[in-house]
C-alpha positions, 0 to 999 in steps of 0.5 A: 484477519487482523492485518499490521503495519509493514504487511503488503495486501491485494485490495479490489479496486473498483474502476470503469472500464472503457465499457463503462461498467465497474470492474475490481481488479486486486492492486498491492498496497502497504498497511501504513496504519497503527494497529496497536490502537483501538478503532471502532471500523475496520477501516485500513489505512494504505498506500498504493503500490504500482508496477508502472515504475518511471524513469525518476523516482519521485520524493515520495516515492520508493523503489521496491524489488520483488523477494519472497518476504515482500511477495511482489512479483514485479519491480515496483512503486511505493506511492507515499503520496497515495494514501487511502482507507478502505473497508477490511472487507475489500482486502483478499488477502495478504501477500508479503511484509515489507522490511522494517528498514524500509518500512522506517524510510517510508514513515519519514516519507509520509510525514513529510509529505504530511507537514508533520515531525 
């Protein structure tokens, strides 16, 4: 499945319980990549997304409210400060696509917090 900017994905993140033994567990995360160029990985590049909402919301940080476009269940966290690529093959699937209006603040964002214009 070719996935686009804008569009909102359950990735399996792999972690350590307190066992010790490595679990996935399927995290949303936002599609930041430019998928209109050529590459030669599928490779995805993303920005997570947390229900573990603080009271202050950070810089690089932007509040989202679950609706049906965007497929969240929860009040949310879109962490611009967390960017990660990962293998197409850990994304199970897509559930939802993010506004453009929103999709717009949270490009300046990463800009920003990567010194760029």
């Amino acid at each position: 499945m070719k996935y686009k900017k804008g569009d909102i994905v359950i990735v399996k993140f792999p972690f350590i319980n307190e066992s010790g033994k490595e679990k996935q567990k399927g995290r949303p995360s936002l599609v930041i990549y430019n998928d209109q160029i050529e590459r030669r990985y599928n490779d995805i590049i993303l920005t997570a997304i947390t229900s573990q909402v603080p009271d202050n919301i950070m810089e690089l940080e932007l509040m989202l409210e679950p609706d049906k476009v965007n497929g969240l269940l929860k009040k949310s966290l879109l962490r611009l400060d967390f960017i990660m690529t990962v293998p197409e093959s850990l994304i199970s699937r897509k559930i939802g696509q993010l506004a453009i209006d929103i999709i717009e603040i949270a490009e300046l964002k990463i800009k920003k917090s990567l010194s760029m214009r």
